[in-house]
Residue, then its C-alpha position, 0 to 999 in steps of 0.5 A: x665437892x663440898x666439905x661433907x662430901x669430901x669428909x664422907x669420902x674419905x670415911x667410905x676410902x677408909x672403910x674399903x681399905x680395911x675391909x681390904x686388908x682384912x680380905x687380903x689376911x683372909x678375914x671376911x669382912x664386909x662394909x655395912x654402908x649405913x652411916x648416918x641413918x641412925x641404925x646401931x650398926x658398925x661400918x664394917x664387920x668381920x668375923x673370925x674364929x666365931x666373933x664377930x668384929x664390928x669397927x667404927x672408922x674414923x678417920x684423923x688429919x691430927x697425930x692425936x685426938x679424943x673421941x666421946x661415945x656420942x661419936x661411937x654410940x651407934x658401936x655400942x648399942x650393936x655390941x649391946x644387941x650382940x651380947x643380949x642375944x649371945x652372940x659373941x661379938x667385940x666392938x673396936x674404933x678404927x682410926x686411920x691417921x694420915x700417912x696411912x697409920x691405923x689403930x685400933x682400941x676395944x670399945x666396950x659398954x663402959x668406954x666413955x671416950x677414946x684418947x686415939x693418939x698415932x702411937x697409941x691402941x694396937x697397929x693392924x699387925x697386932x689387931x691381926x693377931x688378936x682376932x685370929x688367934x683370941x682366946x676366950 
């Protein structure tokens, strides 16, 4: 297996687990496999309480690491698109670090780049109890 596949693999491992501990929560959610096509679309979306969630994966071997918006462009133009159609929508990066640790941090139009560190964003927990409970 080359390296991209192998590097592919692990983001597609990574997608299907949190879609999985999300269904497990008994939040719908759903992989969207179009990565790499070019098409502002999350990875993976859920939807609770009327929003819509959609999540950039990415997924880190280092305890820290610095992510610029050409890596989550694609997150921003499909949040852009949900708001200019009223859809109530929020954008997260997703970083699955190794040990299985996720973080989550809200991305929004004006988020230029993420300092996503293993201690650092909200875990899956807090994730949870954002999106479950969120108040407008």
């Amino acid at each position: 297996m080359s390296w991209m596949s192998k590097r592919r693999q692990k983001g597609y491992n990574a997608e299907r687990e949190l879609v999985n501990k999300l269904k497990e929560l008994n939040i719908w959610a759903t992989r969207i496999p179009v990565s790499g096509i070019g098409q502002p679309l999350p990875d993976v979306i859920a939807i609770t309480q009327g929003i819509l969630h959609g999540f950039e994966i990415k997924v880190s071997s280092k305890p820290s690491r610095t992510y610029y918006r050409k890596s989550f462009d694609n997150i921003v133009a499909w949040l852009n698109a949900m708001l200019k159609e009223k859809i109530r929508a929020i954008a997260w990066l997703a970083v699955k670090f190794r040990g299985k640790k996720w973080r989550f941090y809200i991305i929004t139009n004006d988020t230029h780049k993420v300092k996503a560190e293993i201690n650092s964003g909200y875990t899956l927990a807090q994730l949870i109890g954002r999106i479950k409970h969120y108040q407008e």
